[in-house]
C-alpha positions in Angstrom: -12.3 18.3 19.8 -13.5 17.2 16.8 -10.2 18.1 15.2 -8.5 15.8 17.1 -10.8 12.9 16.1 -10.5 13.2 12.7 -6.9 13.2 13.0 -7.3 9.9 15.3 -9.7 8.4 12.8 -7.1 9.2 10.1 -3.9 7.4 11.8 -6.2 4.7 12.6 -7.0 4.5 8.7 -3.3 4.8 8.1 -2.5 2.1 10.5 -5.3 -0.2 9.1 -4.1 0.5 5.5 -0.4 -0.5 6.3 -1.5 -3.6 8.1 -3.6 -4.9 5.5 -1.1 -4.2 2.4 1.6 -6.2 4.5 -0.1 -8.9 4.7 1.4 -12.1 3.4 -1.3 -12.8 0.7 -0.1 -9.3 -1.2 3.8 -10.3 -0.8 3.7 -11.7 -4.7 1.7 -8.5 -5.7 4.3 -6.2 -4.1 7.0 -8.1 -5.6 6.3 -8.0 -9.4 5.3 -4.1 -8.9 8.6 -3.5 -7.0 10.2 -5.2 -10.2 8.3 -3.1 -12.6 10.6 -0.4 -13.0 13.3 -2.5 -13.8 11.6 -4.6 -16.0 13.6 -3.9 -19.7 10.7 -5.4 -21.7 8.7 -3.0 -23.6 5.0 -3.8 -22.8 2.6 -2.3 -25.3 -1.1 -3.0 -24.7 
């Protein structure tokens, strides 16, 4: 039994984790870091 609910309480997490990225307020943040790798610029800190 208690097997079963951490693998429930761990889909729900998984569910609740996708939700929240996808939300629209993260769309710019997900679009520069979808970018990066194709960014030429050499960033040095």
């Amino acid at each position: 039994m208690v097997p079963g609910l951490i693998t429930a309480a761990l889909l729900l997490l998984f569910v609740a984790g996708c939700i929240w990225l996808w939300l629209p307020r993260h769309a710019r943040a997900l679009e520069e870091a979808a970018k990066l790798p194709l960014d030429d610029e050499e960033k040095t800190p």
